[in-house]
C-alpha positions as CSV (number, residue, x, y, z in Angstrom):
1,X,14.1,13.2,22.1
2,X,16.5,13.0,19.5
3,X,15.8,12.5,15.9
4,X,18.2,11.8,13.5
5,X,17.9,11.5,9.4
6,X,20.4,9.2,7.6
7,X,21.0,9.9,4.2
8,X,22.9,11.4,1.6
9,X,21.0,14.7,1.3
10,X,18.9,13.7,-1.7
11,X,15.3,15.1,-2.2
12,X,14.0,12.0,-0.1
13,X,16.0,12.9,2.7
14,X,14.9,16.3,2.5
15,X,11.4,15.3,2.5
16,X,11.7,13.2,5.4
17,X,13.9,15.7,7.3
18,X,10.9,18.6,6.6
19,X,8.2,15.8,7.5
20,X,9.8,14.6,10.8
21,X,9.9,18.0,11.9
22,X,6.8,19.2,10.8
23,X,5.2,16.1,12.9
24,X,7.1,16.8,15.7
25,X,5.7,20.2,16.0
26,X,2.0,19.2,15.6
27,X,2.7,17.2,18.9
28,X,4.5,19.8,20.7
29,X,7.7,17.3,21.0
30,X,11.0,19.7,21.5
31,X,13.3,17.0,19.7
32,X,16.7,17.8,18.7
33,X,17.7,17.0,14.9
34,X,20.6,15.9,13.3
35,X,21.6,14.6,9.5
36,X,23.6,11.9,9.3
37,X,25.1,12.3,5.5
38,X,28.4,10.0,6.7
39,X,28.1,6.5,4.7
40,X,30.1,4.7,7.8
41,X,28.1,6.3,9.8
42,X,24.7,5.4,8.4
43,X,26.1,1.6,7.9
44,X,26.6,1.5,11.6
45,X,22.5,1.6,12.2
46,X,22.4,-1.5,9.7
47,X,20.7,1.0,7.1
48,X,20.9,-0.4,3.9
49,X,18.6,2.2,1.9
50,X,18.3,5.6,2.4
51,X,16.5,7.8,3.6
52,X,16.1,6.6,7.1
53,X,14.6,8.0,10.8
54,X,16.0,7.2,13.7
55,X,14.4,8.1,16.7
56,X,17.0,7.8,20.3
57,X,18.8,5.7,18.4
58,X,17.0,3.5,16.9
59,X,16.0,2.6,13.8
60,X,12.2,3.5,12.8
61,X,11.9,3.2,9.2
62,X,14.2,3.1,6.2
63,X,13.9,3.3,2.6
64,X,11.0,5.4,1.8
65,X,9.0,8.8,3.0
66,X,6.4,8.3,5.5
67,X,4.0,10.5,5.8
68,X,3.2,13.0,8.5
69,X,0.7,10.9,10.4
70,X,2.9,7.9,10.2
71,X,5.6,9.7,11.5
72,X,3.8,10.8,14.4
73,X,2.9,7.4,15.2
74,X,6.7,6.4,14.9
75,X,7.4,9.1,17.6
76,X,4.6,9.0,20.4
């Protein structure tokens, strides 16, 4: 699995960077992470508001911090 986190490295994105991961460890998912802090880059998912998690390539949720649990629902 691969999880990527678009944004421009602001406390949000660090947030949901630390969140993502921390969910993926509490269900045992061995996920490879990436930041995505290039704007052209982030404007090719059709992100409009950061921060955003993309899980395989697409899009999950954008704009705001979910929390652990909702994260873990976004990746099973």
């Amino acid at each position: 699995m691969k999880i990527e986190i678009l944004g421009m490295g602001c406390q949000k994105c660090k947030a949901l960077d630390n969140a993502a991961k921390q969910a993926a460890k509490e269900l045992g998912i061995d996920a490879e992470f990436a930041k995505v802090e290039d704007i052209k880059a982030i404007m090719q998912y059709g992100v409009m508001t950061t921060p955003a998690l993309v899980v395989d390539g697409v899009v999950k949720v954008s704009g705001k911090v979910p929390n652990i649990e909702e994260i873990k629902e976004l990746l099973k």
